[in-house]
N, C-alpha and C positions, 0 to 999 in steps of 0.2 A: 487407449491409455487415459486413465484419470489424471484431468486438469494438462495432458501431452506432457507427463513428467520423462524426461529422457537425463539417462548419465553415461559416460565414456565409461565408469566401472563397473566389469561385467555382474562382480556381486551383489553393488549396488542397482544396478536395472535390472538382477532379477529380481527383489522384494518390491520395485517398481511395478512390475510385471504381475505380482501378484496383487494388486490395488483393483487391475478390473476384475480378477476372478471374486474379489468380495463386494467391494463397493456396486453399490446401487448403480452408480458412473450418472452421480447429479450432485447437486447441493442441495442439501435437507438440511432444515432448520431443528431445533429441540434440543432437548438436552438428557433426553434416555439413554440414547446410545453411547455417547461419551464418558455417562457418568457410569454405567455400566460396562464401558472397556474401559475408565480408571480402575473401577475397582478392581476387576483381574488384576490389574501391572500395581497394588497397591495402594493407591490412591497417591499419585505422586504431586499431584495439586495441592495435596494438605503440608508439603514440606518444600516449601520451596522459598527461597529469599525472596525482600520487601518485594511488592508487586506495581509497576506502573501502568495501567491497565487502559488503553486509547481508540477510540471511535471515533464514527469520523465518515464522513462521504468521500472528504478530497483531505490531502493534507494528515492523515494519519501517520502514513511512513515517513514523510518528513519531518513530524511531530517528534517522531518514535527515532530517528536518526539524529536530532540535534538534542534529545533528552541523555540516549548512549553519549556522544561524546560529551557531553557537560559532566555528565557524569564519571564518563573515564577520562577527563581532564582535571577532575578532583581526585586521582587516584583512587576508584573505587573499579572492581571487574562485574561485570555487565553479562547475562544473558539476552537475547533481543529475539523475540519471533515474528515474523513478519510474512505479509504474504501479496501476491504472488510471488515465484522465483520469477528471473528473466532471463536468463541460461542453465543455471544450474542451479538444481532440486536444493540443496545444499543451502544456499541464499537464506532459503527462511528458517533456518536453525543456526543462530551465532554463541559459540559456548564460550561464558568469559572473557569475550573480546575476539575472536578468532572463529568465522567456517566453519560446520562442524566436519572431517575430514570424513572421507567415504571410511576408511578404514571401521571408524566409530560408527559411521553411518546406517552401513547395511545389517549390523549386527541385531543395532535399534530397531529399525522398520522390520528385521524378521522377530523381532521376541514382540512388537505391537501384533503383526499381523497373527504370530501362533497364536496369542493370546484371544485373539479375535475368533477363529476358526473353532479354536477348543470354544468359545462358551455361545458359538452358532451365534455372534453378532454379525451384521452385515454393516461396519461403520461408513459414512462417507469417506474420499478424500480426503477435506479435509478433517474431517473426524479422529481419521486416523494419525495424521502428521500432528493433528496436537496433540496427541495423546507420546506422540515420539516427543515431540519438544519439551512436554510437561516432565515427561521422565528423563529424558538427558539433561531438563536443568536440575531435580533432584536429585540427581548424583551428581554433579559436578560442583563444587565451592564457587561461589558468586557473592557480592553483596547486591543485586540487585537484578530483576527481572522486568524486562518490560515489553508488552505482551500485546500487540496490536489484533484487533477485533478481524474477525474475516467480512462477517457481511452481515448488515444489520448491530447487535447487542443482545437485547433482551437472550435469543434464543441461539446466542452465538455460541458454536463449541465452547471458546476461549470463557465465556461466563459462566463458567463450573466455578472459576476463582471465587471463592466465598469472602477471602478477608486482602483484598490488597492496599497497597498501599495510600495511592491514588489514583481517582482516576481521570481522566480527559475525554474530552469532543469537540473535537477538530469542526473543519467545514463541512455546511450541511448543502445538501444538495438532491434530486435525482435521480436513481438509478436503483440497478436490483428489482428494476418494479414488479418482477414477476413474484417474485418471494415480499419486499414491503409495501408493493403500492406505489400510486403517484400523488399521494397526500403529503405535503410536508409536515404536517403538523404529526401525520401518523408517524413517519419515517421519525422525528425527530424525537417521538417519543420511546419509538424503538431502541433509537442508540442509545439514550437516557437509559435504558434498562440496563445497564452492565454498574447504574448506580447501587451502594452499600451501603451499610447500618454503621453511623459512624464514619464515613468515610469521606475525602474531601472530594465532589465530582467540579471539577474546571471545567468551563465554557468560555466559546465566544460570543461575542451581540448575535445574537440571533435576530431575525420578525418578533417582536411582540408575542403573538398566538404561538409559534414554535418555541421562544424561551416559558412562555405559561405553562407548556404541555411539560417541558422538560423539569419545570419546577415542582409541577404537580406529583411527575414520576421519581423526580429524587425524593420528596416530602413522604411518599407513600414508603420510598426503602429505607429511610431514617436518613440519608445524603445529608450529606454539608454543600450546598449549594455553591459555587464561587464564581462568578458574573462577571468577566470581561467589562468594563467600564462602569461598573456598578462595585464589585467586592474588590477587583485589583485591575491594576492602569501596567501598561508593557513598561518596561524601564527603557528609557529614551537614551540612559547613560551607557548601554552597550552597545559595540561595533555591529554595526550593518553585517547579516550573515553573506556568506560565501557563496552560497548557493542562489543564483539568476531568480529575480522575478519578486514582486512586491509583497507578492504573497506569502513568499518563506519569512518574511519577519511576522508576519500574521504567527507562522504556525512555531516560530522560536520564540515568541512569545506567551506562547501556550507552553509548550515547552518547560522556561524558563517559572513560569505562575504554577505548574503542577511541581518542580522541586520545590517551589517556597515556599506553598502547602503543607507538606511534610517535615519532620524535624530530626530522623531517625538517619538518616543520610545527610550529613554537611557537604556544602555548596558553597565555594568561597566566588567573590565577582570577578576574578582573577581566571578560575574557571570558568567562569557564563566568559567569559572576554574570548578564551583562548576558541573553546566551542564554536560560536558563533563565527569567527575566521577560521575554522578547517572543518566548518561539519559539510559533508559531501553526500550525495543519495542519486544512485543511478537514475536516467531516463526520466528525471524532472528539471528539464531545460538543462540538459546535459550537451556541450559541446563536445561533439564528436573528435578524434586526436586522428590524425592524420593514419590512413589505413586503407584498405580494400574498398570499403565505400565510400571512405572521405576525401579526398584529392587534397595538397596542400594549401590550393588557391582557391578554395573553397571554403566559406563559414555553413559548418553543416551542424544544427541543432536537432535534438532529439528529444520530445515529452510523450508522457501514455498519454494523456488529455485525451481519456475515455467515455468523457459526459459531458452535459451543456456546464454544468457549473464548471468544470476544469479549465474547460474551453473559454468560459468567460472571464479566470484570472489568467491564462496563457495567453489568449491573442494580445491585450493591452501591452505587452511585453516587448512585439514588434509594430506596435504603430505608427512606429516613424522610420521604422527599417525599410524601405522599399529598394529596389521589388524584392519581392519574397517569392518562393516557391514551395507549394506544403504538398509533402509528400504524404498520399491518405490511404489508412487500412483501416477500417471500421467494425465489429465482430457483426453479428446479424442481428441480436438483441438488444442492441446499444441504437440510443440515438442521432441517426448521422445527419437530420434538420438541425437538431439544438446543436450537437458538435461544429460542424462548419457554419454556420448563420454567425457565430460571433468574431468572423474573420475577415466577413466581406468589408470592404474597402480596406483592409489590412494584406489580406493575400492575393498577387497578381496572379498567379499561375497553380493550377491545382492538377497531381497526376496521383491518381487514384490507380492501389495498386488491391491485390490480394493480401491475404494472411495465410502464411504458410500451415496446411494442420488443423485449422478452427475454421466454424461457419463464421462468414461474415459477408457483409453487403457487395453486391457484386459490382466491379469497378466498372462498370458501363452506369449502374444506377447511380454510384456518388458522382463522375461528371454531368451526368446528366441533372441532378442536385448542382452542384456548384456551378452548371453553367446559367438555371434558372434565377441562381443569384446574383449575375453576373460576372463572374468571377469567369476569365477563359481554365476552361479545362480541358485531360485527353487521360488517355489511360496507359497503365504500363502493367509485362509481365510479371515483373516482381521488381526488387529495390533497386538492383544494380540497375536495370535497365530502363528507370525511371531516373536515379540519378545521372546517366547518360544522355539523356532526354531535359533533364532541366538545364536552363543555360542565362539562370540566375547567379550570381556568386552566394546569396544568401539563401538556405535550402532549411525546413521545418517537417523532420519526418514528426509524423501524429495519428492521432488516431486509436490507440491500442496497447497494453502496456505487453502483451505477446507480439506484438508486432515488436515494438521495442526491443523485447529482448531478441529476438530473430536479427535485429542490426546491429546488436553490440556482440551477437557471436559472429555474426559476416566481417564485423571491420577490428574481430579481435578481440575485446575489451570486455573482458573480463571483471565482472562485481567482484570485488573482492573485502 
């Protein structure tokens, strides 16, 4: 199954089901096949309300989650696409404030996938899901769409969008390096590619050499540049966001500088206030609520912290928590040196488990890593029996953001 989409509704997982009879069952960069299954369904990219458009290593969906509630705490309805799910398929299509419901669901994914079979495309995964969310937010009334990158920019499905509103990039970092590289400087100008003619692209401080590249690539698409500490400074006058870790004010203030960019949607600071105290986003320093995995007497956290750069705004988070116990599922393509190296002397105890479903590093190899760092470690067969096995009160599952969601469907906890 592409990307292990699973749903409890049987209609909905059979157009699930039909994703590996088309898809290649990879990620493929470009923009033929997208633009070529919009066309079939329409071109529903060309009709869609203002567009908030976000890239990003690290910090995108957090970006993308305190931009919606700013927004619908101005009274405006919101579509939001975002990706990975982390239970449910459902997660990366939000219509107007709300889930999009299986009802409406499977109907969507069978007129993508007809559509696809009749003109003999073969789209990716996610090729396909965007093409579902591009057309359920053109039918659906919204004032506002905001549309997070899957991987990379430039050659990102999502950068079909010709005229959005604004756009954003988040932290850069990292990763994907089979598709961008392990050049920052390249990676950085990749994400820059989702920059427009006319349009306002928000940053943060970059390296030097990485904001040059990015300047270089806005300057070539016509971009209106906006510079983190150079064009706008975060407002110091709003409340500390809700969400754990030092870095979410980093990315609500990205946030915050892409509404202020724009002038077609009003934003009063009354909104930026209320936002910033209830904006919430699964499995990024998410404390787990008492359940199947969590015990009462137990502080058990939960982040995807999938790459070195995540890992090095998440570990600072507990450094003076001790002891700590990190519970580790690493995918096989991800880096589990850079992931754990920015924990040592932060994490007492490491139980490296599996990932249910997906390749990933095998838990004899990450202790065997974590013990070279010193760090005592042991392994476990999966989460319960790894949380049974620590005997820390303070617990950091990591590692993974499919891992993630595999623990918030074991202890219940549902994205909603």
């Amino acid at each position: 199954m592409a990307d292990h989409a699973r749903s409890d509704d049987p209609a909905v997982q059979a157009q699930l089901d039909r994703f590996a009879q088309l898809s290649p069952g990879r990620d493929i960069l470009g923009l033929e096949r997208i633009t070529a299954l919009l066309g079939l369904l329409g071109n529903p990219h060309e009709h869609l309300p203002p567009v908030f458009h976000v890239a990003g290593t690290n910090g995108k969906g957090s970006t993308c989650a305190f931009l919606r509630h700013m927004l619908e705490a101005a009274g405006h309805s919101v579509h939001v696409y975002t990706s990975p799910h982390l239970v449910r398929f459902n997660e990366r299509i939000r219509l107007a404030g709300r889930l999009i419901e299986d009802v409406a669901l499977a109907p969507l994914l069978s007129e993508v996938l007809d559509a696809a079979e009749a003109g003999a495309l073969a789209p990716s995964f996610f090729e396909a899901t965007t093409a579902a969310a591009l057309l359920a937010f053109a039918r659906t009334p919204a004032d506002a769409c905001i549309i997070e990158v899957g991987l990379g920019g430039r050659l990102d499905a999502t950068n079909v969008i010709e005229h959005p509103l604004v756009c954003g990039i988040a932290q850069l970092g990292i990763d994907h390096q089979t598709f961008l590289g392990d050049d920052a400087v390249t990676i950085a100008g990749e994400k820059a590619g989702i920059a427009k003619n006319g349009v306002p692209l928000v940053t943060l401080d970059y390296p030097p050499d990485e904001t040059t590249r990015i300047a270089k690539v806005a300057q070539e698409a016509g971009g209106r540049l906006l510079v983190k500490g150079i064009d706008w400074t975060p407002d110091t006058t709003l409340p500390p966001p809700l969400l754990a870790g030092a870095y979410q004010t980093t990315n609500a203030a990205l946030a915050v500088a892409m509404l202020r960019a724009q002038n077609a949607l009003p934003i009063s600071a009354s909104a930026l206030s209320t936002a910033m105290m209830n904006t919430t986003w699964p499995a990024r320093l998410q404390r787990l609520a008492t359940g199947p995995v969590a015990r009462a007497d137990q502080e058990v956290w939960l982040d995807g912290c999938h790459n070195p750069a995540a890992a090095q705004w998440v570990a600072p988070y507990f450094a003076d928590q001790h002891p700590l116990t990190l519970i580790c599922g690493i995918l096989a393509n991800k880096d589990a040196h850079g992931i754990l190296k920015p924990f040592v002397g932060i994490a007492d105890t490491v139980i490296a488990v599996p990932i249910p479903d997906h390749a990933h590093h095998a838990p004899e190899d990450l202790e065997a890593l974590a013990n070279s760092f010193g760090i005592s470690s042991t392994t476990a067969p999966d989460v319960p029996a790894a949380m049974t096995a620590a005997t820390t009160p303070r617990i950091l599952i990591m590692g993974s953001l499919y891992l993630a969601g595999h623990v918030l469907r074991l202890n219940h906890q549902m994205p909603d």
